[in-house]
C-alpha positions as CSV (number, residue, x, y, z in Angstrom):
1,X,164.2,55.5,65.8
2,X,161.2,54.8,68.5
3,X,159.7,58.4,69.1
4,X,159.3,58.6,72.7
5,X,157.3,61.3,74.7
6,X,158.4,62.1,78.3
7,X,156.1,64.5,80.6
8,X,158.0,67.0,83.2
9,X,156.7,67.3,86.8
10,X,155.8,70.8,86.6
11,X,154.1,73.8,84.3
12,X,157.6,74.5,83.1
13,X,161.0,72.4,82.8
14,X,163.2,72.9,85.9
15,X,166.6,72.0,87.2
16,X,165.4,68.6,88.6
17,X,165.2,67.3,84.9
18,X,169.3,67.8,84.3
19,X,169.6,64.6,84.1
20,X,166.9,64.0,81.2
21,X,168.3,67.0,79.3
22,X,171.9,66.1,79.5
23,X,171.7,62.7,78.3
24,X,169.6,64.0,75.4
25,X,172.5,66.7,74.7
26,X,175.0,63.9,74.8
27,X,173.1,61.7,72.1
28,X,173.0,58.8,74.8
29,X,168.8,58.4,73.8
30,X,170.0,58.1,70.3
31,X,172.7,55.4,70.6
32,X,169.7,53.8,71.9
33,X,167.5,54.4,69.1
34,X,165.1,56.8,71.1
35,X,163.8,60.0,69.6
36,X,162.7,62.1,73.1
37,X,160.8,65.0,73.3
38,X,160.2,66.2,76.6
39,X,157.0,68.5,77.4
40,X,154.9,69.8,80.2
41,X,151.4,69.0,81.3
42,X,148.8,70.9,80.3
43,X,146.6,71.1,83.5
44,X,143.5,71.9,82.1
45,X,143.9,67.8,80.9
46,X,145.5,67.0,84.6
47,X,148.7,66.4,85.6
48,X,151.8,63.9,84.7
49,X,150.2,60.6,85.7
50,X,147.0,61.9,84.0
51,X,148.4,61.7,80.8
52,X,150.4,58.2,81.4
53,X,147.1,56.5,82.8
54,X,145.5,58.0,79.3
55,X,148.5,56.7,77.4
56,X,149.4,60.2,76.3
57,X,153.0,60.0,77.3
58,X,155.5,57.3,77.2
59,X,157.5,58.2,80.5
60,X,156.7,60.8,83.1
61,X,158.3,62.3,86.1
62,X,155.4,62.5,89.7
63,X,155.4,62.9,93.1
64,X,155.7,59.8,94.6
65,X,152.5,60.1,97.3
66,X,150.0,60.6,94.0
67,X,151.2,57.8,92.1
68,X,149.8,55.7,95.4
69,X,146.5,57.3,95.4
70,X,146.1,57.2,91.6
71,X,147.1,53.4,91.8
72,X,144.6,52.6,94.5
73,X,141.6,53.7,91.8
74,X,143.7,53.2,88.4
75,X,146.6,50.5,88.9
76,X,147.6,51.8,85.4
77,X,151.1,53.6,86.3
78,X,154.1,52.3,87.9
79,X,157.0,53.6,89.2
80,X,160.0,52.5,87.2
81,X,162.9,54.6,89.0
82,X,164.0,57.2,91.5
83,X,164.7,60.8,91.1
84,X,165.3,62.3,94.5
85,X,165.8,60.9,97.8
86,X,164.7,63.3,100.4
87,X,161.7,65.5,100.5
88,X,161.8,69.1,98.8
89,X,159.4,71.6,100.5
90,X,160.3,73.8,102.8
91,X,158.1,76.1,105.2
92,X,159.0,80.0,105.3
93,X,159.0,83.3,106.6
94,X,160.3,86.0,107.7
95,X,162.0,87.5,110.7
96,X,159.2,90.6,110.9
97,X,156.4,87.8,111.5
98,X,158.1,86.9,115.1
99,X,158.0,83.5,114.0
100,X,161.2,81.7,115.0
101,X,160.2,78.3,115.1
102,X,157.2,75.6,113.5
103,X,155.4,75.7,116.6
104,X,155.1,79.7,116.1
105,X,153.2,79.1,113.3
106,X,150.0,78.1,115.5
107,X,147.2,80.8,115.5
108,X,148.9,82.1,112.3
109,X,148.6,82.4,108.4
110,X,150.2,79.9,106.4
111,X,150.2,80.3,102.3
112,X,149.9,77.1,100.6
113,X,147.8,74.8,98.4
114,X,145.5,73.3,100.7
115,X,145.9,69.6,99.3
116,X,144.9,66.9,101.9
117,X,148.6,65.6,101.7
118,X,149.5,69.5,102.0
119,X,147.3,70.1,105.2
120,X,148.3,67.1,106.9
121,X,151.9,67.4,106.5
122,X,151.8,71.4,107.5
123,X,149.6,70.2,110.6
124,X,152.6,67.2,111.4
125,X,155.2,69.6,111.4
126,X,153.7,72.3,114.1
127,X,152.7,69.0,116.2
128,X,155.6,67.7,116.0
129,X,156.7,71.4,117.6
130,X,154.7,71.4,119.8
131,X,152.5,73.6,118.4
132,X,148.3,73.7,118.1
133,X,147.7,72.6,114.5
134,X,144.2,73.4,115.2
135,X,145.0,77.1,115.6
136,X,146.8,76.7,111.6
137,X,144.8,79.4,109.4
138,X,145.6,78.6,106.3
139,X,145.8,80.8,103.1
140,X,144.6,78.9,99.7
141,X,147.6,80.4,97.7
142,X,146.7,77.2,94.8
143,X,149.8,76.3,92.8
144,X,151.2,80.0,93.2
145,X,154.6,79.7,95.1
146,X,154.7,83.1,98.0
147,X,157.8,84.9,97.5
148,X,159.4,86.3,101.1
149,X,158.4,89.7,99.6
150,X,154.3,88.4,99.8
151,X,155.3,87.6,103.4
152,X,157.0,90.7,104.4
153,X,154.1,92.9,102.6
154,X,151.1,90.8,104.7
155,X,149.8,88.3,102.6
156,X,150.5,85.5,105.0
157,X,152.9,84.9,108.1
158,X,154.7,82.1,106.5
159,X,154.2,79.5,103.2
160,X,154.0,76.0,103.2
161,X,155.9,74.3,100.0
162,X,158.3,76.3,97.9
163,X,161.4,73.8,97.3
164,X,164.9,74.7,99.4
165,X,166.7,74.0,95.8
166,X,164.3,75.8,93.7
167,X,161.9,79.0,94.5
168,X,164.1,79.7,97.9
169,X,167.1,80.3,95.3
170,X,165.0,82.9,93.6
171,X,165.6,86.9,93.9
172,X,164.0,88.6,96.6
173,X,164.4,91.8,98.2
174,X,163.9,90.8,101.4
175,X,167.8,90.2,102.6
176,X,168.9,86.5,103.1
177,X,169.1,87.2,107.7
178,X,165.9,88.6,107.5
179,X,164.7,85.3,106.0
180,X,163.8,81.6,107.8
181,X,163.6,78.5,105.7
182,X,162.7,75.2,107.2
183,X,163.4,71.9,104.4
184,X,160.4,69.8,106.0
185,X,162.6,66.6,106.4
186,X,164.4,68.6,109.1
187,X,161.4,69.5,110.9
188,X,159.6,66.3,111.1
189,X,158.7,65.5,108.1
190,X,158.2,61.6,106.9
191,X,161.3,60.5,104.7
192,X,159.6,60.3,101.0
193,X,161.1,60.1,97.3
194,X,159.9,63.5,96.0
195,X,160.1,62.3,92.2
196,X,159.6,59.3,90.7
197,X,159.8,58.5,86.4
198,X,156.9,56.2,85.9
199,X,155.1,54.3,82.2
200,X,152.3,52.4,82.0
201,X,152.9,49.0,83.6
202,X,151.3,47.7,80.2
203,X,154.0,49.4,78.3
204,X,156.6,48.2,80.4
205,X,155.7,44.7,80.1
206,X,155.4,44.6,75.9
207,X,158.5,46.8,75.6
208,X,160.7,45.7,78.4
209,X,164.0,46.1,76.6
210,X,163.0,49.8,75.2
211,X,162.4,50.9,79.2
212,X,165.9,49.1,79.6
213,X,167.5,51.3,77.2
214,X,165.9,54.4,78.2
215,X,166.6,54.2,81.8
216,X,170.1,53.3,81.4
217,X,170.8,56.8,79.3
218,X,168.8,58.3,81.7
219,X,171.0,57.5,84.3
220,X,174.0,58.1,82.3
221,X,172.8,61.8,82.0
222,X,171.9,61.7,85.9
223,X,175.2,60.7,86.7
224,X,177.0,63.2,84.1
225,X,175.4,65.7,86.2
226,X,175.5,64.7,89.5
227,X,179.5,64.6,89.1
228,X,179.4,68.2,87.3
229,X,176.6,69.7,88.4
230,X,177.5,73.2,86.3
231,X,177.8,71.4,83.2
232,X,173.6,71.7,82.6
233,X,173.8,75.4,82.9
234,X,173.7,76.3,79.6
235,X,171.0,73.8,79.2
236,X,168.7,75.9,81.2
237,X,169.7,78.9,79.4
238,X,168.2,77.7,76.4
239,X,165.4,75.7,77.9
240,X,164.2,78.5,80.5
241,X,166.1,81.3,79.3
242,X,163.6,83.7,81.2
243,X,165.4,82.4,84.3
244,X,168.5,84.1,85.7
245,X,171.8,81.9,84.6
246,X,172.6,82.5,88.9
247,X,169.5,80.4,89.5
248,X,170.7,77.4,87.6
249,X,174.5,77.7,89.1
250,X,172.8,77.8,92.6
251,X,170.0,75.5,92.1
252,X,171.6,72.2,90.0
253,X,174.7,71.6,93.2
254,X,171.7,71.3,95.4
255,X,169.3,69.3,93.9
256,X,171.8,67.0,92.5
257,X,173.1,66.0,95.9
258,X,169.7,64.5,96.0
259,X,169.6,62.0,93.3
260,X,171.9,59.0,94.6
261,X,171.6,57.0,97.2
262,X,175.0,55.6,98.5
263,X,176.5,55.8,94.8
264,X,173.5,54.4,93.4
265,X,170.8,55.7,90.8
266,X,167.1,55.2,90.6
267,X,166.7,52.6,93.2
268,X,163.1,52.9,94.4
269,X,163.8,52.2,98.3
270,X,160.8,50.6,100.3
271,X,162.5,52.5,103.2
272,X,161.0,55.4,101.6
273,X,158.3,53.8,100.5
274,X,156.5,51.8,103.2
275,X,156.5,54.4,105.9
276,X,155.5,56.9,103.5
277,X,152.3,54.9,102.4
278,X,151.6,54.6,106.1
279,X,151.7,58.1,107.0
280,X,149.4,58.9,104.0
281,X,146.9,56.4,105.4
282,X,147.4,57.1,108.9
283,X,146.1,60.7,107.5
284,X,143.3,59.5,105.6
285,X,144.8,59.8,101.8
286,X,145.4,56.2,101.6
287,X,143.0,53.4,101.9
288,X,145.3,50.8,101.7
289,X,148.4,51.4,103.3
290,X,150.0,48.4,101.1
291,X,149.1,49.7,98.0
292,X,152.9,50.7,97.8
293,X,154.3,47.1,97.2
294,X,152.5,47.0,93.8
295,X,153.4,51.2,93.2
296,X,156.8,50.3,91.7
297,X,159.6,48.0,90.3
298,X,163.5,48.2,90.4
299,X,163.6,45.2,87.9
300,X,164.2,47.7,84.5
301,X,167.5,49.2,86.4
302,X,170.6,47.9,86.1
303,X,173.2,46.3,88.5
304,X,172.9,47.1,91.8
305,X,169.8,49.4,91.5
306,X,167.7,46.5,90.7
307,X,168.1,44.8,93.7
């Protein structure tokens, strides 16, 4: 049985892994002869690709815009398959603020992590308003998501980031007409892949057959879940019991609706990809707005994904 290591995305395992946990529940890793554990990133060591460039994972799940920038320094990672096909953030407030529309947000406080990714797409969105995003004050919030609550009690006038199938979901006393939620691909937003599940490209090579096998369960267990999104539920109350079982019945039929693309699984689309790339080097986070043709590869899918 090959042991195999597989890193989350974020500090704690959330519904966007359903497909990972499922097929693990169902045994499909172990027809295959794979042993997975799945962990979390420690971020005192970095983040997901972090540990695949240092070879301290096998497989891990990332945002698709840093696995370009890591591979423009360290061509180490690669992309191996798809997990969502639209963006995730979403910007936020609250009807008290007065804001009623991205190009409010100009002259006011935004709650977010400042990233250059994070600042430039905040900055595209109240442009694309027609908004001043040189009037944007932003508020360093770091990897802490605001809750409409922070908004309504001053901390900012709106946030920049929480996901529409994740932290919007969770409980607030703020009632649901006094809230605004904007998903960013609605707003004017490039069209990305959120989440990709990448291995060393070293790895991939030697063991070509073993990335088969995992991928294919994988997508078994995406499927599963995709068709019955409920059916993960009690996954998460196991796995994140500290989590209200509402969360995970309101969170998995959204997210799920994200992870095929016209019936098909973990195609890595250079529709997504290309323009994507662009954007981040028409903002200055790219230096090589190509370095996406070399990012990835379909060719460990099966049928038509690996077209």
């Amino acid at each position: 049985m090959r042991h195999l290591k597989v890193m989350l995305e974020y500090f704690y395992p959330w519904t966007n892994s359903a497909g990972l946990y499922y097929a693990r529940e169902q045994g499909w890793y172990r027809e295959a002869g794979l042993d997975v554990e799945f962990t979390v990133y420690d971020p005192g060591r970095g983040d997901t690709l972090a540990y695949l460039a240092r070879g301290e994972a096998d497989f891990g799940l990332f945002p698709s815009n840093r696995l370009l920038v890591q591979r423009e320094k360290q061509p180490v990672v690669i992309g191996v398959a798809a997990i969502n096909h639209r963006g995730m953030e979403t910007v936020q407030t609250v009807r008290s603020t007065g804001i009623r529309r991205p190009a409010d947000l100009s002259g006011r406080r935004i709650a977010m992590n400042p990233t250059p990714r994070g600042l430039a797409m905040i900055r595209q969105l109240v442009r694309a308003d027609g908004g001043d995003p040189d009037a944007i004050v932003v508020v360093d919030a770091g990897t802490r998501e605001l809750m409409p609550d922070d908004i309504a009690a001053g901390a900012a006038d709106a946030t920049f980031g929480s996901y529409w199938a994740w932290e919007i979901l969770m409980e607030t006393k703020v009632p649901e007409e006094e809230r605004i939620v904007w998903p960013v691909d609605q707003i004017g937003a490039p069209p990305y892949h959120s989440y990709l599940i990448g291995t060393q490209e070293e790895l991939a090579s030697r063991q070509p057959e073993m990335v088969r096998d995992f991928l294919a369960a994988t997508e078994r267990g995406y499927r599963a879940v995709a068709a019955d999104p409920l059916a993960a539920v009690s996954i998460y109350e196991r796995v994140i019991p500290y989590f209200p079982k509402d969360l995970f019945e309101r969170s998995l039929p959204l997210i799920a609706s994200t992870w095929l693309h016209e019936g098909v699984w973990g195609r890595q689309r250079a529709e997504l990809m290309e323009p994507y790339a662009a954007w981040l080097a028409d903002h200055g986070i790219l230096a090589d707005r190509d370095v996406w043709r070399t990012s990835y590869t379909n060719a460990y899918l099966s049928g038509e994904a690996a077209r």
